[in-house]
C-alpha positions in Angstrom: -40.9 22.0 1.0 -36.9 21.0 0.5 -34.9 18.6 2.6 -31.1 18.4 2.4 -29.0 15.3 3.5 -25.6 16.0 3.3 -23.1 13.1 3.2 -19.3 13.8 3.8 -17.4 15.3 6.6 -13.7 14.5 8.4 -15.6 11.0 9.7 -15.5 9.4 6.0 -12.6 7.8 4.1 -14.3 8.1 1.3 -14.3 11.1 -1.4 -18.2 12.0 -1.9 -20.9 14.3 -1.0 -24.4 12.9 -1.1 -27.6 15.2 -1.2 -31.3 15.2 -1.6 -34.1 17.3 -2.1 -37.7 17.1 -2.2 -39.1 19.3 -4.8 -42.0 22.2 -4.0 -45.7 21.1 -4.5 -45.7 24.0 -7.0 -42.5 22.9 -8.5 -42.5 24.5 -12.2 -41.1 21.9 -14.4 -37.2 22.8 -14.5 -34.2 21.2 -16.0 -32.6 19.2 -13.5 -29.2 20.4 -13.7 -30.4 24.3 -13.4 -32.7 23.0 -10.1 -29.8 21.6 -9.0 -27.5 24.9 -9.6 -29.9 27.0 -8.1 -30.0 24.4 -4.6 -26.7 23.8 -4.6 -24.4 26.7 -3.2 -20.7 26.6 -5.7 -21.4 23.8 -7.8 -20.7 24.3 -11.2 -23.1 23.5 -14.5 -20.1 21.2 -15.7 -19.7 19.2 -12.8 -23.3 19.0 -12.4 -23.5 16.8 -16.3 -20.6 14.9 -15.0 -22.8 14.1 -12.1 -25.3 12.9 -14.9 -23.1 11.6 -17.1 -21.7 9.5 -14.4 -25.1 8.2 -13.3 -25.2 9.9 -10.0 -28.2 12.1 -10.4 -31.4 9.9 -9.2 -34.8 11.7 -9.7 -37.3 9.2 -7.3 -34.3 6.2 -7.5 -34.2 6.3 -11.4 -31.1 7.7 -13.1 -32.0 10.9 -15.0 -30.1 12.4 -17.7 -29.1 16.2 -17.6 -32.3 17.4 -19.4 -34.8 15.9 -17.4 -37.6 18.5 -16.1 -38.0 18.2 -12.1 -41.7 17.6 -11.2 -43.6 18.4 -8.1 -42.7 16.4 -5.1 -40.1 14.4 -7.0 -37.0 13.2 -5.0 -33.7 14.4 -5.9 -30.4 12.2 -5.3 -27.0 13.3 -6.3 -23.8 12.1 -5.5 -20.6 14.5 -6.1 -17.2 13.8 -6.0 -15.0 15.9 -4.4 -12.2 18.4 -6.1 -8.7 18.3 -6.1 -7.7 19.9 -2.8 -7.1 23.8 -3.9 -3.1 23.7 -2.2 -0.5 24.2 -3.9 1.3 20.3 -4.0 4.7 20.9 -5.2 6.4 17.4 -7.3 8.7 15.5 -4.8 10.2 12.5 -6.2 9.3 9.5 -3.6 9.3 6.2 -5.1 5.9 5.1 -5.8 4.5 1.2 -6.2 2.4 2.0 -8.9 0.1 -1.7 -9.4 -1.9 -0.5 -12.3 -2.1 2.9 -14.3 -4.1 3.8 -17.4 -5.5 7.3 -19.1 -8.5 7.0 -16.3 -7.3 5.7 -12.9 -4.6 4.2 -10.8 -4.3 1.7 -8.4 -1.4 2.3 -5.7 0.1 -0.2 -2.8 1.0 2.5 -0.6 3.7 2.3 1.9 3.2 2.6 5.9 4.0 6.0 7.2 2.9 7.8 3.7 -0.2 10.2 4.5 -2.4 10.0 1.2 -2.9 14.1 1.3 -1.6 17.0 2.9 -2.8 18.8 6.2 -1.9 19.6 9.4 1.5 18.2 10.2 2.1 16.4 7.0 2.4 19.1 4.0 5.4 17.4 2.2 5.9 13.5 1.3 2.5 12.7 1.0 0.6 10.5 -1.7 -0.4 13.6 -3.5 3.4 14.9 -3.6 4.7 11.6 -4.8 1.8 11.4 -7.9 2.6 14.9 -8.9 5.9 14.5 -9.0 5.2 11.4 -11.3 2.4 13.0 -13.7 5.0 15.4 -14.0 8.4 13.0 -15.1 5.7 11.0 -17.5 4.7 14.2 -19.2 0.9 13.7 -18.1 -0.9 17.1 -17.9 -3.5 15.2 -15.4 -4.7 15.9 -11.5 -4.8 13.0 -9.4 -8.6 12.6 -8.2 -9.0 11.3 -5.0 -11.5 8.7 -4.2 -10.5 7.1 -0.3 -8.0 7.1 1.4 -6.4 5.0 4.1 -4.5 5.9 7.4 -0.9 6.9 7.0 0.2 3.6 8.7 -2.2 1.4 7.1 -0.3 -0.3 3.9 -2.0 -1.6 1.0 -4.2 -0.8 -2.5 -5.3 2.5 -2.9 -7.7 4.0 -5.4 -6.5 7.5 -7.4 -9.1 9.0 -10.7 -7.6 10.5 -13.0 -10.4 12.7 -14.5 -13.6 14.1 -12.7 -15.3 11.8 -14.9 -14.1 8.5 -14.1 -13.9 10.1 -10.0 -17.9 10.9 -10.1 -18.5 7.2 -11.4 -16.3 5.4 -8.9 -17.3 7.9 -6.2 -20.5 6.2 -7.2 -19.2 2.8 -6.4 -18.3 3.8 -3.0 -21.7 5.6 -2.1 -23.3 1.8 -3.4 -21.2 0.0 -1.3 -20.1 -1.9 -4.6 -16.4 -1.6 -4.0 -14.9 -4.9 -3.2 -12.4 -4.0 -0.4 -11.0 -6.5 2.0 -8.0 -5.9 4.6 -5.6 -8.1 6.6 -5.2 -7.5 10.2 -3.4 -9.0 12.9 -5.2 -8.7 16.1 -5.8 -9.1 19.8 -7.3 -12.7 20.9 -8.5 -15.1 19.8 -12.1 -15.9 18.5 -15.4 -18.2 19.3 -16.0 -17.6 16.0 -14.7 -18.1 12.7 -16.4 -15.1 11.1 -18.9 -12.6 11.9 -20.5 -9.2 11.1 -20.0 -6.1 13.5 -22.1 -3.5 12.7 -22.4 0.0 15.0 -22.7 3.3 14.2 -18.7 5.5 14.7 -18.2 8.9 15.8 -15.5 11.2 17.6 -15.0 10.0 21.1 -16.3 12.9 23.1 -12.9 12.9 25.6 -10.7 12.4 22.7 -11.8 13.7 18.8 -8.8 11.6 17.3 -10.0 8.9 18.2 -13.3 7.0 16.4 -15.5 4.7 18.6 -18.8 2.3 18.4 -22.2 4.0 19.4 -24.1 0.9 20.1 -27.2 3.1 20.4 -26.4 4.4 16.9 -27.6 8.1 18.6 -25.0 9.8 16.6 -22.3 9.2 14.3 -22.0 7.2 10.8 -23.6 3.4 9.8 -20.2 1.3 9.7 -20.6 -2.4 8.9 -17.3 -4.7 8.8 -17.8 -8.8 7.7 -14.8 -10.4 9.3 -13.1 -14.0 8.9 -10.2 -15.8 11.2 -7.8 -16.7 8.8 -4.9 -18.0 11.1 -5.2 -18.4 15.0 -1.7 -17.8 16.5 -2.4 -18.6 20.4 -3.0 -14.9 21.9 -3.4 -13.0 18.7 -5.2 -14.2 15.1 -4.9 -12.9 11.9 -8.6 -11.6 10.5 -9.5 -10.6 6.7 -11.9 -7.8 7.0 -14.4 -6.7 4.6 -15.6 -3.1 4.2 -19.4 -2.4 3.6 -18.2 1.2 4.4 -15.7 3.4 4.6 -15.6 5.3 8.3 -12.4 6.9 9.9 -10.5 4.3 11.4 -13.5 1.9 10.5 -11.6 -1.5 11.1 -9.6 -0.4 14.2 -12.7 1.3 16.5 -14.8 -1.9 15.2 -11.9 -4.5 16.5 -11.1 -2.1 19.6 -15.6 -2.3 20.3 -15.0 -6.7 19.8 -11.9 -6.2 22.4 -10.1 -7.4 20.1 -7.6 -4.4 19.4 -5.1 -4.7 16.4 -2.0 -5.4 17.0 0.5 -2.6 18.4 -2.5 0.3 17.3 -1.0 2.9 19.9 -4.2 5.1 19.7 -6.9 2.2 20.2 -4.4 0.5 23.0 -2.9 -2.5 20.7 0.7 -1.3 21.7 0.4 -3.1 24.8 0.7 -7.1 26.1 -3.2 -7.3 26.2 -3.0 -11.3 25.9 -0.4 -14.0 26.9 1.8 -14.9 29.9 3.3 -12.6 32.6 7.4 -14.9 31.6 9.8 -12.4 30.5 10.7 -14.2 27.7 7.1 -14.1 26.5 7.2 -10.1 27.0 10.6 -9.6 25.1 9.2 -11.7 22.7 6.0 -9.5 22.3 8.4 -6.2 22.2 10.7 -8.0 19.5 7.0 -8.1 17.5 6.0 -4.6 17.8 10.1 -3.7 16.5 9.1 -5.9 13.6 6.1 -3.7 12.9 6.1 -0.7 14.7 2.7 0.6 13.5 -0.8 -1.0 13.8 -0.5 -3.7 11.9 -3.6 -3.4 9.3 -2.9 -4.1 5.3 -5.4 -2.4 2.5 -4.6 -6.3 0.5 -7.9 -6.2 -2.3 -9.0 -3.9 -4.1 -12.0 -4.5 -6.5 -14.3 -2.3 -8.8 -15.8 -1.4 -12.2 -13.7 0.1 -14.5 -15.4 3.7 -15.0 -14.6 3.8 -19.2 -14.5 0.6 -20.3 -17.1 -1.2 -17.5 -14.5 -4.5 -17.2 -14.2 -5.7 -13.7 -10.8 -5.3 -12.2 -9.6 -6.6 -9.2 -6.1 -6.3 -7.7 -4.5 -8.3 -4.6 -1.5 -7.4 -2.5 0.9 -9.0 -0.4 1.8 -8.0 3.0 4.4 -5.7 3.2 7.8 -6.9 4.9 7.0 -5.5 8.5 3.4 -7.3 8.4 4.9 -10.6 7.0 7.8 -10.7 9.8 5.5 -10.2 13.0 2.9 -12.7 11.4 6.1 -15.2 10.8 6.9 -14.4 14.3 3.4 -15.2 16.0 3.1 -18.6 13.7 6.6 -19.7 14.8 5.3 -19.2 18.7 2.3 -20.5 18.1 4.7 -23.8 17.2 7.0 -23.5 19.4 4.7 -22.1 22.7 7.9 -19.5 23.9 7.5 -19.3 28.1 
């Protein structure tokens, strides 16, 4: 008998498939990557030794290598990375903060309002527009290889492979939860607490499918943990680092939205309005003036940490908030001084 998990879909931020099999009781002893070819519908030999290769093949939670025989009843695990997206991305030359770049991977601080791919809506000025446009001026004959993503008006550090090779093994990283990814956002409230793990299944909200919510039963949707920590308490809204065990669709916004505690001006999880405060019209005008300062939810991608895939050397890279992030915080710690009415 075989069993199939697969592990992917428009709910992830993250760049993987995961499946797994349980092999016949009259399993004939088989090479693992032509067991694997003749299970998997489309996948090639090739990227089935990079699976290998990259130590994402698990035969009963041991890494196998691409010659291994498949046994009765043993339990296959492989992770794949996904492909580059088969559209055509033409070059367009938009400026780039490019934090670190070698032959394997790059690490970006993307800009709010920059979507990471194209799709519905957005098929020009994208992530993926901007990096072709720069393999191209740098004479690099590469593809960029996504790994995650992050919304288009979330700023901060961004992952990019530069080979399938070096994809499969961060895609890896990811699917272990070894990734060291923290975030700064400004929400809603304040706290009892100073830190605190919320952990809840997300899925589509049935009324609305843009929208990601909690499923406290966890009856459907994906396991999403966040670790959180106040880092500055600013009266009616705080400033929280957020840690990522995983990597779910608007993961850090549905999670703060379940706590009521809503980041700050998020127009689709209801951050856009005066959810805390005083009903003095100074105090409102002083709330608008913030949303002008940052006129998106204000959520920063600010660490980024991982293996190298090539040379196995930790790397870690920080950010600082962007100008629109750093203004509305200013903003909120001057009030929090000054106590506007």
């Amino acid at each position: 008998m075989t069993t199939e998990d697969y592990v992917q879909d428009q709910d992830s931020q993250e760049f993987y498939e995961h499946y797994r099999y349980v092999a016949d009781k009259g399993q004939k002893p088989l090479r693992i990557d032509k067991y694997l070819m003749n299970m998997m519908e489309g996948v090639t030999r090739n990227k089935i030794q990079n699976a290998a290769k990259a130590g994402n093949i698990l035969v009963n939670d041991t890494k196998v290598k691409p010659n291994y025989k498949v046994r009765p009843n043993d339990v296959v695990s492989i992770v794949l990375s996904f492909p580059p997206r088969k559209i055509e991305i033409h070059p367009e030359d938009i400026p780039l903060d490019i934090v670190y770049e070698d032959d394997d991977l790059m690490v970006i601080n993307k800009s709010p309002n920059m979507v990471v791919h194209p799709g519905y809506g957005n098929y020009t000025g994208t992530l993926l527009n901007a990096l072709k446009f720069h393999f191209e001026k740098t004479g690099q004959d590469v593809e960029p290889y996504l790994v995650h993503r992050i919304d288009k008006d979330t700023s901060g550090l961004l992952l990019v492979a530069k080979n399938e090779l070096a994809q499969s093994k961060l895609a890896n990283q990811f699917f272990e939860h070894t990734i060291e990814r923290k975030y700064h956002a400004l929400v809603w409230g304040d706290f009892d607490e100073d830190s605190g793990t919320i952990t809840g299944a997300i899925g589509r909200y049935e009324k609305d499918r843009r929208i990601m919510t909690v499923i406290p039963d966890n009856s459907r949707g994906k396991e999403a943990i966040t670790h959180y920590k106040v880092l500055e308490r600013f009266t009616y809204v705080t400033l929280v680092e957020c840690e990522l065990e995983t990597g779910r669709t608007h993961q850090i916004r549905a999670h703060m939205k379940y706590l009521r505690h809503p980041l700050f001006n998020d127009a689709t999880y209801g951050g856009n309005e005066v959810l805390r405060g005083t009903t003095f019209s100074k105090y409102k005008q002083f709330v608008s003036n913030c949303f002008k300062a940052i006129p998106r939810q204000a959520l920063h991608a600010k660490s980024l940490g991982f293996i190298h895939p090539t040379t196995s050397e930790h790397l870690f890279f920080d950010s600082g908030l962007p100008a629109d992030f750093a203004e509305a915080v200013e903003k909120w710690r001057n009030y929090a001084v000054h106590k506007i009415s």
